[in-house]
C-alpha positions in Angstrom: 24.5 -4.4 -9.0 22.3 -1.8 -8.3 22.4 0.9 -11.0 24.0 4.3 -10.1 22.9 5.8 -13.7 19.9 8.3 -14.3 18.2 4.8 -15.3 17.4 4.7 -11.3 15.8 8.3 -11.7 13.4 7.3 -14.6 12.4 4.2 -12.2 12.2 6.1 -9.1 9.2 8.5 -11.5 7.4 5.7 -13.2 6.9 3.9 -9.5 5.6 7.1 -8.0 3.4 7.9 -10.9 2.1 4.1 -10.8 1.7 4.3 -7.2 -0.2 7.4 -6.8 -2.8 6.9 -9.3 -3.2 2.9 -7.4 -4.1 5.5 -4.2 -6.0 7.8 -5.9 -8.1 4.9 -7.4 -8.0 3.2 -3.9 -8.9 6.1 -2.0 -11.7 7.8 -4.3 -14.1 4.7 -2.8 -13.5 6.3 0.9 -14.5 9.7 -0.3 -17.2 9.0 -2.2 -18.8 6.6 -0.1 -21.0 8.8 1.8 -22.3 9.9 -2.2 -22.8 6.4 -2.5 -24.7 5.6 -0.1 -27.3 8.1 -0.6 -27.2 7.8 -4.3 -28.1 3.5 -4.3 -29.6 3.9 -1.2 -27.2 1.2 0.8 -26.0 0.3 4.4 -23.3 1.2 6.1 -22.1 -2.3 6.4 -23.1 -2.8 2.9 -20.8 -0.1 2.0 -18.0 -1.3 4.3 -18.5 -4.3 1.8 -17.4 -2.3 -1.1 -13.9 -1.5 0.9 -13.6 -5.6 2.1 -14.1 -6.8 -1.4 -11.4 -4.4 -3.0 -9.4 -5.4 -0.2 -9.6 -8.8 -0.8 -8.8 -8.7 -4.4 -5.5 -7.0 -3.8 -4.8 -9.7 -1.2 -5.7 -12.3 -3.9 -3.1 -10.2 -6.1 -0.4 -11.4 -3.9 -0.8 -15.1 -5.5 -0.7 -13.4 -8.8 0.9 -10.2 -9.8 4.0 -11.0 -7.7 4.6 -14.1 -8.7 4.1 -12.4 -12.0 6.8 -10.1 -11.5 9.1 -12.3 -10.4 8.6 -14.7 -13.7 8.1 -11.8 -16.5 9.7 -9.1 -15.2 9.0 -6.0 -13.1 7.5 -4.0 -15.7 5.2 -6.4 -17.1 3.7 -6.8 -13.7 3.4 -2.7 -13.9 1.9 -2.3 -16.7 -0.7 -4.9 -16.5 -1.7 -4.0 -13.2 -2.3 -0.6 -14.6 -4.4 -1.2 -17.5 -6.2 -3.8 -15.0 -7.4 -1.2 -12.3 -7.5 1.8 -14.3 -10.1 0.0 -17.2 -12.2 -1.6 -14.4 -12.6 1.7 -12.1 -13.5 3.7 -15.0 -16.3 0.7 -15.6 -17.5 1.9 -12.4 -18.9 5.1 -13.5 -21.4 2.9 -15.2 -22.9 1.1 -12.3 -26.4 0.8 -11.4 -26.2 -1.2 -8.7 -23.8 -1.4 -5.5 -22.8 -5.2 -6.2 -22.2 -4.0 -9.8 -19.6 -2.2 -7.4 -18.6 -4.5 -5.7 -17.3 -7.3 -8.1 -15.4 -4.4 -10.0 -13.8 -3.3 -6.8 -12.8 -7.1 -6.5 -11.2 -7.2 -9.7 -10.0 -4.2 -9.8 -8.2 -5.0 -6.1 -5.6 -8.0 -8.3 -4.3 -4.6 -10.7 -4.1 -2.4 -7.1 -2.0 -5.0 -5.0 0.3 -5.8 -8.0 1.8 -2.6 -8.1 3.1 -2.3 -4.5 4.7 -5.5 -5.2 6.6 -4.5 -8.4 7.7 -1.0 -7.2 8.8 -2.3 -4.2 11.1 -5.1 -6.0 12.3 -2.7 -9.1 13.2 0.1 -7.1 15.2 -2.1 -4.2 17.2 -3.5 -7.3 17.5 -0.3 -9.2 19.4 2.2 -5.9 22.3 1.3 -4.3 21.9 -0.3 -0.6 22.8 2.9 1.5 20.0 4.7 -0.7 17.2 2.1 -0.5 15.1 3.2 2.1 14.5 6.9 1.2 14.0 5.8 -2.3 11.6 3.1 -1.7 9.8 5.5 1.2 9.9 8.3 -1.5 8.1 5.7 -4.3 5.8 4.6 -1.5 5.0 7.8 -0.1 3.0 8.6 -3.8 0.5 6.6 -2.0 -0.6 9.9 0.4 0.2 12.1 -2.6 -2.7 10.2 -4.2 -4.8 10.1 -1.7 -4.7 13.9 -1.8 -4.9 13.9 -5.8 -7.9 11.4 -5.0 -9.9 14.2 -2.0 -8.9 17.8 -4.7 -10.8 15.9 -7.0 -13.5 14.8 -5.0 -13.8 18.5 -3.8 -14.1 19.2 -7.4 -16.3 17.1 -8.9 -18.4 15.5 -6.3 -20.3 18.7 -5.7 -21.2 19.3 -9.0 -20.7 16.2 -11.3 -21.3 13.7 -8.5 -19.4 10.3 -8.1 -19.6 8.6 -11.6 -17.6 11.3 -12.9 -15.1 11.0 -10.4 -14.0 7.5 -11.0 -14.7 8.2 -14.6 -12.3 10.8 -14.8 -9.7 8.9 -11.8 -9.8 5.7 -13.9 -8.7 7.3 -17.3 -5.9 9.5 -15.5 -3.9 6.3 -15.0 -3.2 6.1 -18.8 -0.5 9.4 -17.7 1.5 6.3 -15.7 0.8 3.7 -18.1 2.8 5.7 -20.9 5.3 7.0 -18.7 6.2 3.2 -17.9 6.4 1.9 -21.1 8.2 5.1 -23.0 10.7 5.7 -20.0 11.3 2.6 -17.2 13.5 -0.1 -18.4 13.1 -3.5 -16.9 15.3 -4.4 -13.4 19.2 -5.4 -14.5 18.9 -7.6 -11.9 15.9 -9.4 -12.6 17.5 -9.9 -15.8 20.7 -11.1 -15.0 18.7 -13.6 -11.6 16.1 -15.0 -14.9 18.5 -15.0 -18.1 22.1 -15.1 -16.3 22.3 -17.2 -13.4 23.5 -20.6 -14.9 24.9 -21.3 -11.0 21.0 -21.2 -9.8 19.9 -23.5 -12.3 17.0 -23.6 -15.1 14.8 -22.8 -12.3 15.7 -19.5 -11.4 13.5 -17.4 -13.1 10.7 -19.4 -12.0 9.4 -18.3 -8.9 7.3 -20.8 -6.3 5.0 -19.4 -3.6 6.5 -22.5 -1.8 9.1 -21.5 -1.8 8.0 -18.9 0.9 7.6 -21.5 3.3 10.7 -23.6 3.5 12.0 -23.6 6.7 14.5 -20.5 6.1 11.7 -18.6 4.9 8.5 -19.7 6.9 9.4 -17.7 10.3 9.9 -14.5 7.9 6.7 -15.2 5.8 4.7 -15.8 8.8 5.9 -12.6 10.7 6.1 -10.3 7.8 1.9 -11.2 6.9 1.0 -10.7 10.8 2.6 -7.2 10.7 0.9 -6.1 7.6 -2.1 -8.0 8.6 -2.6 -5.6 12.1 -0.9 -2.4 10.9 -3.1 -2.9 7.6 -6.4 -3.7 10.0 -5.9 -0.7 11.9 -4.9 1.5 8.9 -8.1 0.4 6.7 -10.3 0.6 9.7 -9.4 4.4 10.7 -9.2 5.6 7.0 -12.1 3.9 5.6 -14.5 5.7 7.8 -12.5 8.7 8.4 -14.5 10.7 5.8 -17.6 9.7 7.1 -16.5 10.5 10.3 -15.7 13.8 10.3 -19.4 14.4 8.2 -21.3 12.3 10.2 -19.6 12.9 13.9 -17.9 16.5 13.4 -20.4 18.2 11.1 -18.4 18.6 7.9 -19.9 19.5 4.5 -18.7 17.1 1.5 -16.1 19.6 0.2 -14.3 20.6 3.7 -14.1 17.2 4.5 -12.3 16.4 0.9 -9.8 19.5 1.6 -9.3 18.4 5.6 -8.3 14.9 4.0 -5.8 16.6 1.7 -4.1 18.5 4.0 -4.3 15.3 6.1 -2.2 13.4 3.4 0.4 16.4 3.4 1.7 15.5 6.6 2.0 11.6 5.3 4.0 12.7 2.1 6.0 14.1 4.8 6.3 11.4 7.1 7.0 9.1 4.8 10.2 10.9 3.6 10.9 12.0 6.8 11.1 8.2 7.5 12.8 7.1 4.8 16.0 8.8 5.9 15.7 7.9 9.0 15.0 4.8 8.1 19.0 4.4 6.2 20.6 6.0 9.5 18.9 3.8 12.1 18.0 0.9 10.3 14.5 0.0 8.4 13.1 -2.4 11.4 13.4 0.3 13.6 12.0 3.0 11.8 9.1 0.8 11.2 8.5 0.2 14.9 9.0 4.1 15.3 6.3 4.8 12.8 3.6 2.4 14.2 4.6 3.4 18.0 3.6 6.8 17.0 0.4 6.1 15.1 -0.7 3.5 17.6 -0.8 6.7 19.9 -1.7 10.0 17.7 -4.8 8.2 16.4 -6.6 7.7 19.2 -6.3 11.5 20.4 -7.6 13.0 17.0 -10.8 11.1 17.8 -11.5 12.8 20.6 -11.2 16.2 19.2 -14.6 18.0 18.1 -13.0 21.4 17.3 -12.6 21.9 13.4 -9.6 24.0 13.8 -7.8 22.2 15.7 -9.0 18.6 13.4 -7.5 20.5 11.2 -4.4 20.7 12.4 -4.1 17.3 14.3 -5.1 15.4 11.2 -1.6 16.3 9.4 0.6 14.8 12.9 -1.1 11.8 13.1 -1.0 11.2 9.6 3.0 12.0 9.8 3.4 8.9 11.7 1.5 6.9 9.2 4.8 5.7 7.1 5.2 1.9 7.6 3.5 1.2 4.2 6.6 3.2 2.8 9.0 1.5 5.2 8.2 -2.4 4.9 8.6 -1.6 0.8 12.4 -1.3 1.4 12.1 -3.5 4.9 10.2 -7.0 3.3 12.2 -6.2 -0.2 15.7 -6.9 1.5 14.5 -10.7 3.6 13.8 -12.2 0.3 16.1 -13.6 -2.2 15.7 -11.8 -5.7 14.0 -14.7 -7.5 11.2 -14.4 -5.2 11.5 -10.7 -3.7 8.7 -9.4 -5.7 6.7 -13.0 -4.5 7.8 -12.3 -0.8 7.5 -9.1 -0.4 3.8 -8.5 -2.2 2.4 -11.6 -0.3 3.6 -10.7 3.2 2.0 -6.8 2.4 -0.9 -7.6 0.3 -2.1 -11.2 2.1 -1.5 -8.8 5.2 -3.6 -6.3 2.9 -6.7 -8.9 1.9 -7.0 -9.9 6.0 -7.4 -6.5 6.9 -9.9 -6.8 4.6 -12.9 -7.4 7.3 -11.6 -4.3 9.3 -14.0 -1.7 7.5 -16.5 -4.0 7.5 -16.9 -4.6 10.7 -15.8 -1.0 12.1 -19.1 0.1 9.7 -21.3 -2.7 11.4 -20.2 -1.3 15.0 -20.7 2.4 13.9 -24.7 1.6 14.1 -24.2 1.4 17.6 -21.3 2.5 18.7 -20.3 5.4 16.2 -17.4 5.7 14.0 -14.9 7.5 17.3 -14.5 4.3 19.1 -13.4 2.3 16.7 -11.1 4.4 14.9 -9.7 4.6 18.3 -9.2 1.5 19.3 -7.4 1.4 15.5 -4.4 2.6 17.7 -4.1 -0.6 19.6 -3.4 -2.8 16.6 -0.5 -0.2 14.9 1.4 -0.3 18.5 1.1 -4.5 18.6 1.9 -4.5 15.0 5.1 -3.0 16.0 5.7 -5.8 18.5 4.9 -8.3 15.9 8.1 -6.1 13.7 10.7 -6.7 16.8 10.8 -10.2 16.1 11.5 -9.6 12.3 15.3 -9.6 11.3 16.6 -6.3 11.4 17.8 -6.4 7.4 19.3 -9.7 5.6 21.5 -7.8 3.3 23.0 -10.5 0.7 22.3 -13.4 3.3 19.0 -13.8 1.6 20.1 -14.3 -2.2 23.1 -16.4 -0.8 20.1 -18.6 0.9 18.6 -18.8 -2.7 21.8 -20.1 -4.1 22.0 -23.2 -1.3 24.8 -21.2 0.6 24.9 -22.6 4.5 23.3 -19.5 5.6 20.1 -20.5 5.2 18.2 -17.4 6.3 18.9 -13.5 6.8 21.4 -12.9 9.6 19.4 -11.3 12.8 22.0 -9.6 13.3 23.3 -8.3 9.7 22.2 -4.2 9.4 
């Protein structure tokens, strides 16, 4: 059973801390990237290739740090993917060339995506059911508190020590998570008692099986779950890759206003995200997701067309409020998977979802030459409102229906109707 102890408390911090240092060494590459362009001389779509190949890693990650978690534990799969991304993005203060860059960024992507997974698994097994959505939305939303560490620090350094330092400095910050996790979050009860005390589910059980995924009780779930992530990823990626660049390149920003319009940008997110994870335990998690990519399939586009710096100023925050499905699928994929493969399910539906949206950037970058960056990001907007159609076909929750699947009970997948 879920634990009701200040044990959920220490794993509620050590997920937010390890989550917001994966965004701030995620987002640090958006910022900087019109620094590195100049500085190695480089394309735009060349740089878009920078965003595609970390993308891809951390859909790669999917196939290994979940099913990591799942067989060693939760922390394990933490820690690792820790040490993995914040060793390799501090290697990339020492890069001379962009596809130096762009194989660490590939590597680094396996430690980036296993963290989303193993949050997302530890902190659904560690707070009661009523509790799960704001808890998992809270862990989730460090992902915009990041992302403004990852812009007060690019207003701080880029300037003046340029952009080695930054993911210099970003890379070595992570070790603040790394000891948190280890001194203070224990291992999931659950995961425990599913791999040590489960006699009933056979020697198997602690031995998760990406095939598992795609058994017929599963496959319909699997199959919806990567299409959602796959378009609300696409659009997300696309819009937020170039948004920096954007507002230098299109609405006349220096490097530092840009950095602080981004921060106050990822205020209203924080926001959101909370705002959204309570709503999302009063209503139900499948409709708060379709409520949150509703209203950023329709915020985005009008930010785009604004030119006025006061008033991108304050827009950026509402649109960004919106932005909380990331949060919301956390606690929404977590609960249609049974908990030998939750960690497995739930990081390959958001992270496979995660390495597709991979060519998004890429390809907004290669259209920006002719088109500029406005259009695209707008037309961002139409894949978060048919990402939400894709989420109406989801179950709305699968409560215990999903381990009683696992176990070979005659339900053999989560009740459509169950809340």
């Amino acid at each position: 059973m879920p634990s009701t102890s200040p044990l959920k408390w220490r794993v509620l911090i050590g997920c937010f801390l390890s989550y917001m240092f994966d965004a701030v060494d995620i987002i640090i590459l958006a910022i900087a990237m019109p620094a590195i362009t100049a500085s190695l001389h480089i394309t735009q779509a060349q740089a878009g290739l920078l965003v595609t190949a970390t993308l891809l890693g951390i859909g790669l990650s999917s196939l290994v740090m979940g099913r990591l978690a799942d067989t060693m534990g939760r922390r394990t799969a933490l820690l690792l993917s820790l040490v993995t991304f914040g060793t390799l993005t501090m290697a990339i203060a020492a890069a001379t060339d962009w596809r130096q860059i762009l194989l660490l960024r590939f590597l680094s992507g396996l430690g980036l995506g296993g963290v989303w997974s193993a949050a997302a698994a530890h902190v659904n097994e560690t707070w009661p059911a009523h509790q799960r959505g704001r808890a998992t939305a809270f862990v989730l939303s460090s992902f915009s508190a990041g992302a403004a560490v990852a812009a007060l620090a690019a207003a701080w350094l880029l300037p003046t020590h340029g952009w080695r330092a930054l993911f210099l400095i970003c890379g070595a910050a992570v070790v603040i998570a790394i000891a948190y996790v280890w001194l203070r979050v224990p291992e999931s009860e659950v995961w425990r008692q599913q791999r040590y005390g489960a006699p009933n589910l056979g020697a198997s059980a602690g031995s998760a099986s990406l095939g598992e995924l795609f058994v017929p009780g599963m496959l319909r779930i699997t199959l919806l779950g990567t299409a959602t992530s796959a378009l609300a990823l696409s659009a997300y990626w696309g819009a937020s890759t170039w948004l920096p660049t954007f507002l230098v390149k299109e609405r006349g920003l220096d490097v530092a206003t840009m950095a602080r319009f981004v921060a106050v940008l990822n205020v209203g997110m924080f926001l959101g995200y909370n705002v959204f994870g309570v709503l999302a335990d009063r209503i139900g998690k499948q409709r708060a997701v379709i409520a949150s990519l509703v209203g950023s399939g329709l915020t985005l586009p009008v930010y785009t067309l604004v030119t006025d710096h006061a008033t991108l100023l304050v827009l950026g925050p509402l649109f960004a409020f919106f932005m909380a499905f990331a949060g919301l699928v956390g606690a929404y994929f977590a609960e249609l998977f049974p908990t030998r493969i939750r960690a497995t399910g739930a990081g390959f539906c958001f992270n496979v979802g995660r390495g597709i949206s991979a060519f998004a950037p890429l390809a907004l970058g290669s259209a920006a030459g002719a088109f500029g960056f406005a259009p695209g990001i707008a037309l961002c907007g139409a894949l978060f409102v048919l990402s939400a159609a894709v989420v109406a076909l989801l179950p709305r929750a699968a409560g215990q229906d999903a381990d009683a699947y696992a176990a070979g009970a005659p339900a053999a997948a989560p009740s459509l109707d169950a809340r």
